[in-house]
C-alpha positions as CSV (number, residue, x, y, z in Angstrom):
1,X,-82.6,-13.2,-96.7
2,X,-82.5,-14.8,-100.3
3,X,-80.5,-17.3,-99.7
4,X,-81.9,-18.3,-96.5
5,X,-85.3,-18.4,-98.0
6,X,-83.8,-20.3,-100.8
7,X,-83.4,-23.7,-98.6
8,X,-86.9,-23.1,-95.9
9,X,-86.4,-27.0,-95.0
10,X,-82.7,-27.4,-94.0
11,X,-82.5,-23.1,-92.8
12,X,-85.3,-20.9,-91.7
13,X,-85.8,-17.6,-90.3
14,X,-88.4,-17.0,-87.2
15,X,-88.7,-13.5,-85.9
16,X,-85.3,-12.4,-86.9
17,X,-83.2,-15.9,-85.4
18,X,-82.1,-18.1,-87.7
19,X,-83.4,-21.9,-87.7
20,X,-81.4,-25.0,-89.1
21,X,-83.3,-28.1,-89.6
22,X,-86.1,-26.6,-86.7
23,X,-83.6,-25.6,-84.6
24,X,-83.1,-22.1,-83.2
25,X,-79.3,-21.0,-83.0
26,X,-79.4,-18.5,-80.1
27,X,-77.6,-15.2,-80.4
28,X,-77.5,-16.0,-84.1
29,X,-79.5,-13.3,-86.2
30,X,-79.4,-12.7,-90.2
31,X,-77.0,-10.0,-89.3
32,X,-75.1,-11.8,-87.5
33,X,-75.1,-14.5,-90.4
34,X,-73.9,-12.8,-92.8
35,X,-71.3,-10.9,-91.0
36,X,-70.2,-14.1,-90.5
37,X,-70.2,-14.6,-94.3
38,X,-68.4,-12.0,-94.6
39,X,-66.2,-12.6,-91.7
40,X,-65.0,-16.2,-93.5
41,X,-64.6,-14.1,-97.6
42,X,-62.5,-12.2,-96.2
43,X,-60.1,-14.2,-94.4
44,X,-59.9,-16.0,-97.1
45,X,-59.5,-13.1,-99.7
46,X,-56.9,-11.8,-97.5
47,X,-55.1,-15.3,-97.2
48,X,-55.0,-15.6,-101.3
49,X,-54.0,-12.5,-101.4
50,X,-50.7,-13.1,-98.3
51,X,-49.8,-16.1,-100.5
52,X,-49.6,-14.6,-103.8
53,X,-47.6,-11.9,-102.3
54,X,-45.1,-14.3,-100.5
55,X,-44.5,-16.4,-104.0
56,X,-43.6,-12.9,-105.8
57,X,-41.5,-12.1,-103.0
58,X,-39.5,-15.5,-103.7
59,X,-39.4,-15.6,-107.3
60,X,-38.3,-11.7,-107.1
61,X,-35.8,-11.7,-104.1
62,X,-34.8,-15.5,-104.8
63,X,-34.2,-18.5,-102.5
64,X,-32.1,-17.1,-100.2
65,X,-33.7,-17.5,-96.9
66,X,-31.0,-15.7,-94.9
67,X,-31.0,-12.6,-97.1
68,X,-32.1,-10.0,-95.3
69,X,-34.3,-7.8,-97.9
70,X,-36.3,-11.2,-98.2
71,X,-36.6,-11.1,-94.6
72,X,-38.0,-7.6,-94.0
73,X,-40.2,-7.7,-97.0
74,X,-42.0,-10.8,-95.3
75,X,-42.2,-9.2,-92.0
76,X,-43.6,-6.1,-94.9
77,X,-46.4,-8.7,-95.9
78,X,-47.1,-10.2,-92.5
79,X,-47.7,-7.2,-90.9
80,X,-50.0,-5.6,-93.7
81,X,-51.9,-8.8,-93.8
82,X,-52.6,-8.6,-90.1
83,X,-53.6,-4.6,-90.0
84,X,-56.2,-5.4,-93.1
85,X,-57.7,-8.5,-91.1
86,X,-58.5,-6.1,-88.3
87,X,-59.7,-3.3,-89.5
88,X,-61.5,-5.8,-91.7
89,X,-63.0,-7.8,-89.2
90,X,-63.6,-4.3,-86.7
91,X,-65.3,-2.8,-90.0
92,X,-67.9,-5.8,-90.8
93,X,-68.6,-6.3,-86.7
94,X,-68.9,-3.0,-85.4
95,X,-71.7,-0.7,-86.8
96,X,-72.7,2.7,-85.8
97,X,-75.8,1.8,-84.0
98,X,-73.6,-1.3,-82.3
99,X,-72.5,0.1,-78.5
100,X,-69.4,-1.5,-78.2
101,X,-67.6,0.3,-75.3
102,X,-68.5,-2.2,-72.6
103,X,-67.8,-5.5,-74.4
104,X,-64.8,-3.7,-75.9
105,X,-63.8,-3.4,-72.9
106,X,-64.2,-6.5,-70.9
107,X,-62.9,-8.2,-74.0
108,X,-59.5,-6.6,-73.6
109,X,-59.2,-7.0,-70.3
110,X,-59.5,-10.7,-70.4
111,X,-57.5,-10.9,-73.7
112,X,-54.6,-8.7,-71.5
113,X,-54.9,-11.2,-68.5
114,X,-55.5,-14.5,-70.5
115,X,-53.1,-14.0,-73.1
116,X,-50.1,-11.5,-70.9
117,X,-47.2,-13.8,-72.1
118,X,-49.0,-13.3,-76.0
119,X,-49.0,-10.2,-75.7
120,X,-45.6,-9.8,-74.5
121,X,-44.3,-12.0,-76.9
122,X,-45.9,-9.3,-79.8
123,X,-44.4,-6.1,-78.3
124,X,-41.2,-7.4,-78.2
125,X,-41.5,-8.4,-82.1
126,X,-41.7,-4.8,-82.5
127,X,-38.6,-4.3,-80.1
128,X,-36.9,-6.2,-81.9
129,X,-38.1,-5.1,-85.6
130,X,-36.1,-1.5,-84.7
131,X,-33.3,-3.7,-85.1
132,X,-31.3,-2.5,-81.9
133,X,-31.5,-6.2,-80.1
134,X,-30.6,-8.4,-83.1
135,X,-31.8,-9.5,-87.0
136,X,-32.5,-12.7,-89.3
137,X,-28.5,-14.1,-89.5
138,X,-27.5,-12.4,-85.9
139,X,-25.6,-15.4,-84.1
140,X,-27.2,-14.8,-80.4
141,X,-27.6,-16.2,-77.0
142,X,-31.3,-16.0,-75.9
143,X,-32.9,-17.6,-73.3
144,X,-30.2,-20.2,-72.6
145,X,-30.1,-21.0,-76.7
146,X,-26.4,-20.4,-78.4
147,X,-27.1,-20.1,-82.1
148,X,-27.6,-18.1,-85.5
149,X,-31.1,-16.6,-85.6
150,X,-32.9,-18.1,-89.5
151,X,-36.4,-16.7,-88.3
152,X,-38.6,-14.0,-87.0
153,X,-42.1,-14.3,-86.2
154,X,-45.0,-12.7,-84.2
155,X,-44.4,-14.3,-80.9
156,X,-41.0,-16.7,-81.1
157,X,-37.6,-16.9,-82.6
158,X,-36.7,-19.8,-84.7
159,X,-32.8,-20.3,-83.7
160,X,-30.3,-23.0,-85.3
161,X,-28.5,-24.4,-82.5
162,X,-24.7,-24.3,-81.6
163,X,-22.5,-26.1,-79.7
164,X,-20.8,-24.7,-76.5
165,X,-17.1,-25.5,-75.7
166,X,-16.7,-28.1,-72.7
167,X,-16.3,-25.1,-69.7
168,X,-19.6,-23.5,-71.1
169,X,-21.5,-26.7,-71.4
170,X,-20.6,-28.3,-68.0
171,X,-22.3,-25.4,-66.1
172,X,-25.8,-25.4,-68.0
173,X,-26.1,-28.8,-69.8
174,X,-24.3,-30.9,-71.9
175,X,-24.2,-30.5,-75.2
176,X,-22.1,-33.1,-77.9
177,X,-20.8,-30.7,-80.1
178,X,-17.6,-28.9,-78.3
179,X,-17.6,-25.6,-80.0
180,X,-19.6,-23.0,-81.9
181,X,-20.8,-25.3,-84.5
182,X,-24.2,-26.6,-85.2
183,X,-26.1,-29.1,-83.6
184,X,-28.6,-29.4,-86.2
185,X,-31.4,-29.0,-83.8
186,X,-34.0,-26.2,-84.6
187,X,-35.0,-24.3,-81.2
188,X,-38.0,-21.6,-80.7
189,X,-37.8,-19.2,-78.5
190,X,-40.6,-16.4,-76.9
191,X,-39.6,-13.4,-78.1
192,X,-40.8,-12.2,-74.7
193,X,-37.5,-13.1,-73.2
194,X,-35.6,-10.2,-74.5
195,X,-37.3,-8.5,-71.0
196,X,-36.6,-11.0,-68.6
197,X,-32.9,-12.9,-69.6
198,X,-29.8,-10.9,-70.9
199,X,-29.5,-11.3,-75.3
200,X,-25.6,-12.3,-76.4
201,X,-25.3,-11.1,-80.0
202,X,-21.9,-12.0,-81.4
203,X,-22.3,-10.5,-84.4
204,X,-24.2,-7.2,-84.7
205,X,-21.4,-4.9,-83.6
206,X,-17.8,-6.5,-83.7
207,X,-18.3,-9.5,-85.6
208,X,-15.1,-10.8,-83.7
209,X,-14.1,-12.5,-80.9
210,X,-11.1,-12.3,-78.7
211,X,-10.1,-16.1,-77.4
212,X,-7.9,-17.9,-75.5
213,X,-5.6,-21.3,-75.8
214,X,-4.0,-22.2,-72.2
215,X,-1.0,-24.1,-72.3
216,X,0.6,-25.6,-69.2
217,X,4.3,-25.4,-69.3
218,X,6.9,-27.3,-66.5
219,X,8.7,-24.9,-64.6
220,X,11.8,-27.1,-65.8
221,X,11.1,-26.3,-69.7
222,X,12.2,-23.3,-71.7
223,X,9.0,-21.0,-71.3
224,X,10.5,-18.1,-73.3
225,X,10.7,-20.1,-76.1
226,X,7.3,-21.6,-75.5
227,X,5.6,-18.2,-75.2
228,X,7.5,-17.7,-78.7
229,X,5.7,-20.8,-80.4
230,X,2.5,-19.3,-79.3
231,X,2.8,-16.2,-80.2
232,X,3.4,-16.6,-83.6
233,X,1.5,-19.0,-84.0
234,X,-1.5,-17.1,-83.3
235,X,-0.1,-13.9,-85.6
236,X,-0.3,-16.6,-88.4
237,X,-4.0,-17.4,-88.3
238,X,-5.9,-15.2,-86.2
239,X,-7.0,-11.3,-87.3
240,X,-3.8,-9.7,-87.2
241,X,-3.7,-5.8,-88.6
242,X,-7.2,-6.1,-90.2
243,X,-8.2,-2.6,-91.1
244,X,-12.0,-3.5,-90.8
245,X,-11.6,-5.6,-87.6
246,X,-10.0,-1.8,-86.6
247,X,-12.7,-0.2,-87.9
248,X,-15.2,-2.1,-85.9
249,X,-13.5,-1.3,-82.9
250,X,-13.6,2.6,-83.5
251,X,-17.5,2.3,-84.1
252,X,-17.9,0.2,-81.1
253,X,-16.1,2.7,-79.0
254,X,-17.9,5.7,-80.2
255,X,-21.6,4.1,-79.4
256,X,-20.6,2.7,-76.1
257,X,-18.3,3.3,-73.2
258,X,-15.5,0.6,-73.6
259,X,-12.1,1.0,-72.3
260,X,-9.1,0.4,-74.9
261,X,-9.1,-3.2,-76.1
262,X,-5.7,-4.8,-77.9
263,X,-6.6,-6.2,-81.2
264,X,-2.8,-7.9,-81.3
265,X,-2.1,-11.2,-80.2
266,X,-0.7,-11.3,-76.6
267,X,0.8,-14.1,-74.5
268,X,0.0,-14.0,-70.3
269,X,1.9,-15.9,-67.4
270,X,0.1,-17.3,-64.6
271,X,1.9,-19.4,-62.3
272,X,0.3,-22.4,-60.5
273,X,2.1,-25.2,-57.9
274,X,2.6,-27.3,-60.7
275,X,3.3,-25.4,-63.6
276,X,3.2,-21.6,-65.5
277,X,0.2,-21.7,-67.6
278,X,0.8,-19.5,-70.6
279,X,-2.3,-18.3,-72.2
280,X,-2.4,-16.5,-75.8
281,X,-5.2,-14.3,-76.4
282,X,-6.3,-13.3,-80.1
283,X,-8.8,-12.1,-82.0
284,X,-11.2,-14.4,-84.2
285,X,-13.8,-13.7,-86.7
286,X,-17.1,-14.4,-84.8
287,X,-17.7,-17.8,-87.2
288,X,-14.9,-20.1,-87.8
289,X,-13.3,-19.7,-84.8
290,X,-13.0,-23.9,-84.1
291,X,-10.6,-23.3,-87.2
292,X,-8.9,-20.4,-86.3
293,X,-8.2,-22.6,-82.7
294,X,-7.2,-25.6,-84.5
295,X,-4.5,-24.2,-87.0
296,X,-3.1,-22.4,-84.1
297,X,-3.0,-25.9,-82.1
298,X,-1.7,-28.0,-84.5
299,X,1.4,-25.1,-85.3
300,X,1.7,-25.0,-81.3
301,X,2.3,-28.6,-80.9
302,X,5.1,-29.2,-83.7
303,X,7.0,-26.3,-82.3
304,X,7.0,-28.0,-79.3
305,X,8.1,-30.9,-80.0
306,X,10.8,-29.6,-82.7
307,X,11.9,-27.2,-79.4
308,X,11.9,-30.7,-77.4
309,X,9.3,-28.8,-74.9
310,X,7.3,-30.9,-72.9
311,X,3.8,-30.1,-71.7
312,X,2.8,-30.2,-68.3
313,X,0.2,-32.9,-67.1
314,X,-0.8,-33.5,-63.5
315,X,-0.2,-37.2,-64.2
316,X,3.2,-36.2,-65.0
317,X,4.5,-34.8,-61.7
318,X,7.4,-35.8,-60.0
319,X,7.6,-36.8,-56.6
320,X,10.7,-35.1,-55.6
321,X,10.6,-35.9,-52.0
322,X,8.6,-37.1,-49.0
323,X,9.4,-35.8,-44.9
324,X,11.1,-39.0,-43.0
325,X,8.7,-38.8,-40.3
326,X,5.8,-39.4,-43.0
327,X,8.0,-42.4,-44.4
328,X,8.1,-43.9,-41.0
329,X,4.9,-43.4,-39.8
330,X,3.2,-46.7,-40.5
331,X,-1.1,-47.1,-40.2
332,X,-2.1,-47.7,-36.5
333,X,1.2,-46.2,-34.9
């Protein structure tokens, strides 16, 4: 009432309303005044108070944004910072002698209708804060997006992009890079869609992956002695006897239902009309695997060609022969 009465020709007070310059703000009492007073302190108070505790966080914990006590004790901060504004903001606006029940409730029923996607966007932050669906550094698939996940917010997930190799990439979009390297483009995502679309993690169980190199071979060449090349070439840079790649196997099969899975590298035959394709699986840390493949390539390839083993290419076929009727047959007869 002071400070009201303090400036009578710019603001004014007429049977309870509030006046400005003459004018009478409906639906705007002293009460409601200064609650609103109060309202902007304390968002601001509580704003001072969010970034203070975010720049001890950093000079404490360091740069790192990746590291992942950084990243829970931000998620710490912004979740206290949002329980004090509304209990706050619920403890300056509702009085005893205020009967809320109705407008409560209307309110939430057109904050549950208006804002569903919002809302399901939050709840799933909390399903995802238990950790069981994937963390700050997780390399994921989520909502069509390949990449490592560098943030976690309220309602979307901040993911660094990867490439996809060319058989991925040609069914859902193109994409420049060829492999499980970065883009450079940043893409959000609504957390919501951990309900609706399946989430790949790569990493949060068996940070490995098993993958293949196909390699066609004539059915003229020595493919004993091809299947050789690639087999050692894989047991000389893929994850060969790794006692924590093991390890990781033996917790993954006593949380889940997997058959037995071959950590070793293996060579498969499958024959074709034009050639045998054999295909070398092996096991690959989940990053680095464009490495991984390209060492293994690069060995593949001068065995080869010290072995004098040709590759097979359907531009290289041989005609070996045509049916005389065919030969004879001329157009129009």
């Amino acid at each position: 009432m002071s400070l009201l009465a303090a400036v009578p020709d710019v603001v004014g007070v007429e049977s309870g309303a509030v006046q400005v310059l003459g004018v009478t703000l409906v639906g705007v009492s002293v009460t409601t005044a200064v609650k609103l007073l109060f309202t902007g302190l304390l968002v601001a108070l509580v704003m001072v108070l969010r970034a203070g505790a975010l720049a001890v966080l950093r000079a404490v914990l360091g740069g790192a944004v990746a590291d992942p006590r950084r990243f829970w004790a931000r998620q710490a901060v912004q979740v206290v910072t949002a329980v004090v504004l509304v209990l706050g903001l619920v403890s300056i606006w509702v009085t005893p002698e205020t009967d809320v029940s109705v407008g409560v409730g209307l309110l939430t029923a057109g904050l549950a209708f208006a804002l569903q996607q919002v809302v399901l966007s939050l709840a799933a932050y909390f399903v995802i804060l238990r950790g069981d669906t994937f963390n700050v550094g997780d390399r994921i698939e989520l909502g069509g997006v390949r990449g490592d996940v560098v943030r976690l917010g309220f309602l979307r997930t901040t993911i660094m992009e990867m490439g996809r190799p060319p058989a991925v990439a040609g069914s859902d979009g193109a994409s420049w890079v060829h492999a499980r390297q970065y883009t450079g483009r940043i893409v959000t995502v609504s957390n919501g869609t951990i309900f609706t679309e399946p989430v790949a993690n790569y990493t949060r169980d068996f940070p490995y992956l098993w993958e293949e190199i196909a390699l066609p071979i004539p059915y003229t060449e020595d493919r004993v002695r091809a299947e050789e090349i690639l087999l050692t070439a894989a047991c000389d840079h893929a994850v060969v006897g790794d006692p924590e790649a093991e390890q990781a196997l033996a917790v993954m099969r006593s949380r889940y239902a997997m058959s037995d899975a071959s950590l070793d590298p293996a060579v498969f035959w499958r024959l074709t009309e034009q050639w045998v394709e054999l295909s070398v699986r092996f096991l690959a840390p989940h990053r680095g695997v464009r490495a991984v493949k390209d060492a293994i390539a690069r060995q593949v390839l001068t065995g080869l060609d010290e072995a004098g083993i040709q590759v097979a290419t359907p531009t290289a076929l041989d005609v070996v022969g045509m049916p005389r009727e065919r030969q004879e047959r001329r157009p129009g007869g």
